[in-house]
N, C-alpha and C positions, 0 to 999 in steps of 0.2 A: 327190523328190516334195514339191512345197509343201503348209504347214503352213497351214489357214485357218482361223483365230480369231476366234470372234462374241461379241463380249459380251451377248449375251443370245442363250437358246438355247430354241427351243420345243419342246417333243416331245409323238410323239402319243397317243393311249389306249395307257394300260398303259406307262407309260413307261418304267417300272424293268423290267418283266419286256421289253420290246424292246432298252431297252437291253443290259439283260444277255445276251441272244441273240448281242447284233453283236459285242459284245466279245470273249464266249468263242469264237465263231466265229472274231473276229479275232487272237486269240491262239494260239488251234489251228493258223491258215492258218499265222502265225509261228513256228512251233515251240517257241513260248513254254512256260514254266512259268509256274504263277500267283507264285512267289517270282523271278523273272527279271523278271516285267513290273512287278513291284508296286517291285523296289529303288531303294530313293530318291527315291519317288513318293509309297508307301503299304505298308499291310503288307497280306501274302498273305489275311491273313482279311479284308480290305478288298474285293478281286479277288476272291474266293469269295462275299463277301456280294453285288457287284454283279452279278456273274455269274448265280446266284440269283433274283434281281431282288426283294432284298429291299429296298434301297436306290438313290439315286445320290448318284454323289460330284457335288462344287462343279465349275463351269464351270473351274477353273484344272487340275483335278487330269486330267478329260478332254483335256485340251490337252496334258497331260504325257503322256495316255494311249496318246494319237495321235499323239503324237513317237514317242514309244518302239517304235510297233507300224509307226511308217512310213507312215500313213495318213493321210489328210485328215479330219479332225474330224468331218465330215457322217454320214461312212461309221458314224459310231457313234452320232452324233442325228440322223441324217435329213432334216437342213437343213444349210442353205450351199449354196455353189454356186462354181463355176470358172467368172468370168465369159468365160472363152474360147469357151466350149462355145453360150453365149444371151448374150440382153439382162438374161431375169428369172432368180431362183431356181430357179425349176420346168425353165426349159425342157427342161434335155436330159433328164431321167427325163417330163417330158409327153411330149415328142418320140418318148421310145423306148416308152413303152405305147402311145400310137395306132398308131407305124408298125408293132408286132406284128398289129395290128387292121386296118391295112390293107393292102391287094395288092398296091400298089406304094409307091415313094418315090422323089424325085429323088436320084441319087449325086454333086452337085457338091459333099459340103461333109467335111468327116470325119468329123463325126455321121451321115451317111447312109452314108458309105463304110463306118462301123464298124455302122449297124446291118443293110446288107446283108448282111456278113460273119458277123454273129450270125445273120442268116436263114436263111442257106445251112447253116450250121453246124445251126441247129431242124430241119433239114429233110433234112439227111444223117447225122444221127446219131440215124435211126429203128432201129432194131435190125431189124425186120422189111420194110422199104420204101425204108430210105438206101442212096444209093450214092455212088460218088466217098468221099474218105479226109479226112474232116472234119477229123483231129489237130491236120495242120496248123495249120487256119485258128483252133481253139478257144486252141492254145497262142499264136496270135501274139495273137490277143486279152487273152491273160492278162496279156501285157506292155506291150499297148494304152496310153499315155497317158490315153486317155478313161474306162478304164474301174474305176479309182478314184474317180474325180469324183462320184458320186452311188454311195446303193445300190441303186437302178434296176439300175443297170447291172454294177459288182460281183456284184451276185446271179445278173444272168442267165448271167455267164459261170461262176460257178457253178457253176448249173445245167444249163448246155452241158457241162462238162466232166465234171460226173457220167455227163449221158446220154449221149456219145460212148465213156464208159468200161464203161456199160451194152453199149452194141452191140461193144465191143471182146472187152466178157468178160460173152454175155447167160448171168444166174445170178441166183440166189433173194439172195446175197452182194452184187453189184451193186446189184440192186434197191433193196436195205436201204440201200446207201449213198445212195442218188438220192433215198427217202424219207427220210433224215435231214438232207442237204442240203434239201429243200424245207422241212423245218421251220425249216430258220434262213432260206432264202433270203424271206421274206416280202415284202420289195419288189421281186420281180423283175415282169415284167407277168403279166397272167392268160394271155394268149397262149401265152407259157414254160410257166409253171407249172402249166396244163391240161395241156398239151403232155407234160410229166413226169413228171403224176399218171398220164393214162394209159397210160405205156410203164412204167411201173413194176406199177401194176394187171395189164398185160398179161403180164409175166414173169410174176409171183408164179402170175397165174390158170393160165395155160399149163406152169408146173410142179407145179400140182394142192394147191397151197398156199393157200385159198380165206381161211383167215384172215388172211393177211398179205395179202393182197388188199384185206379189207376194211379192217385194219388202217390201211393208207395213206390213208385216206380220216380214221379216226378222229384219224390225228396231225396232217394238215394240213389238217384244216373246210377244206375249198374250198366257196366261193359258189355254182359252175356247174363242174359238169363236161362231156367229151365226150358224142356218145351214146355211143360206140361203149365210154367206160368205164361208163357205166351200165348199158349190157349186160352189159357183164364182172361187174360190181356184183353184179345181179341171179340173175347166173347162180353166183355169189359163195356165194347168201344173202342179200344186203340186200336185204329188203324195200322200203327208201327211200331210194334212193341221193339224193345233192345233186341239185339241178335242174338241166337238161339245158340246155348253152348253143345259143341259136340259130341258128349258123352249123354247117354242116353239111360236111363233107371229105366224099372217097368213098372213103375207110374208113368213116366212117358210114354212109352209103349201103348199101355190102357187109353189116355187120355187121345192118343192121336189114331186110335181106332175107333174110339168114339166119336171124334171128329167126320174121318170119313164115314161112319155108319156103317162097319164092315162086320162089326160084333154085336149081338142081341147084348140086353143086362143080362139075360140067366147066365151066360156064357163068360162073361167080367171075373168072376171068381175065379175063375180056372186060369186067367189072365195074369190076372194081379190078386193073389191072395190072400184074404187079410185088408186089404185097403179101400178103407171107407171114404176115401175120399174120390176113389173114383169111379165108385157107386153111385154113391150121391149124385156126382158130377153126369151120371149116365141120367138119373133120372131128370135133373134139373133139361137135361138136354132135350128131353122126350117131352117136355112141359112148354121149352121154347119153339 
């Protein structure tokens, strides 16, 4: 994996406490110790203080940091860039939050190939609605070339691999992993990370566990959520969930028919086809 080294490095709000997210994060993924990553770098209470995000260390000591851990320097300040990927900086993490935001994409380049691949993967690893055996596609992504290159894109596979673990094994255990992963994955798109709030909302809610429900929300401040989590929200206890994003699924659709009571369940099928979640959710409602 090449090593890219910026003499001068920008980071953005909160820099110390981001930084120290990606690190410990990246050290966790490595099976690192904090005395394993720190030898002959730095000392462990060095690793523990930045981790914390009490401090950061100097531009050289990061470069050692991200040798050691195997990674490209970005992944840990959130700049650079693998000029293979674009022209500019930005491109392949702009690239990969718009294409989440849009319907389609052209598949002639490998940034499109990989972010189709991540699509299918968002999109088969619903626990209530996926079909087809995402594993595959999640685990060849892990080893992706592309997706060290920013942490755009590190995050979201991530995040795929939480949620595909969630549908592998849907559990109140799961769940908690998928929201501990969104706390670190902070740069993956909204797309994503909406996406995972509420498959995670939706276990917790559907295992009758209303505070861990809400909880997800209190660990990862999200901007906008689904509607369909804001239902769950509500039905939750939160008086005020986040603000409801304006694109609308028909899992929303289903879920805010059920709300007003304008749909019988026999009639949920013809709705929303396929989607077990909000069935379920129809019966749960008929129960409250």
């Amino acid at each position: 994996m090449m090593l890219h080294y910026c003499s001068l490095i920008m980071y953005p709000m909160n820099p110390a406490a981001t930084f120290g997210r990606r690190l410990h994060h990246a050290r966790l993924d490595r099976g690192l110790s904090q005395s394993h990553l720190a030898a002959g770098i730095c000392s462990p209470s060095a690793i523990s203080r930045w981790e914390s995000g009490q401090s950061l260390p100097d531009h050289e000591v990061i470069a050692l940091l991200a040798e050691r851990l195997d990674i490209d320097v970005s992944v840990l300040t959130g700049q650079g860039f693998d000029s293979r990927i674009a022209a500019s900086p930005e491109g392949f993490g702009e690239t990969l939050h718009a294409a989440f935001g849009s319907p389609t994409i052209d598949a002639h380049s490998p940034t499109a190939r990989w972010i189709a691949r991540a699509r299918h993967v968002l999109r088969h690893a619903d626990p209530w609605l996926g079909t087809g055996e995402p594993r595959r596609i999640v685990d060849d992504l892990a080893v992706d070339p592309l997706t060290p290159t920013t942490p755009a894109a590190l995050e979201t596979v991530e995040l795929l691999e939480a949620m595909v673990r969630l549908r592998e094994n849907l559990s109140a255990t799961s769940a908690q992993a998928l929201t501990d992963t969104l706390t670190l994955a902070i740069d993956a798109p909204a797309a994503v990370r909406m996406a995972a709030i509420e498959r995670a909302v939706a276990a917790f809610s559907l295992s009758g566990m209303p505070l861990a429900a809400r909880a997800v929300i209190a660990r990862t401040a999200p901007e906008q959520v689904t509607l369909s989590t804001a239902i769950m929200l509500r039905a939750a206890g939160m008086e005020e969930p986040p603000a409801v994003a304006a694109e609308r699924s028909v899992r929303d659709v289903g879920m805010h028919l059920i709300t007003l009571g304008l749909v019988p369940v026999s009639a949920l099928e013809s709705v929303c086809p396929g989607d077990e979640l909000v069935r379920l959710w129809a019966e749960k409602s008929i129960q409250l």
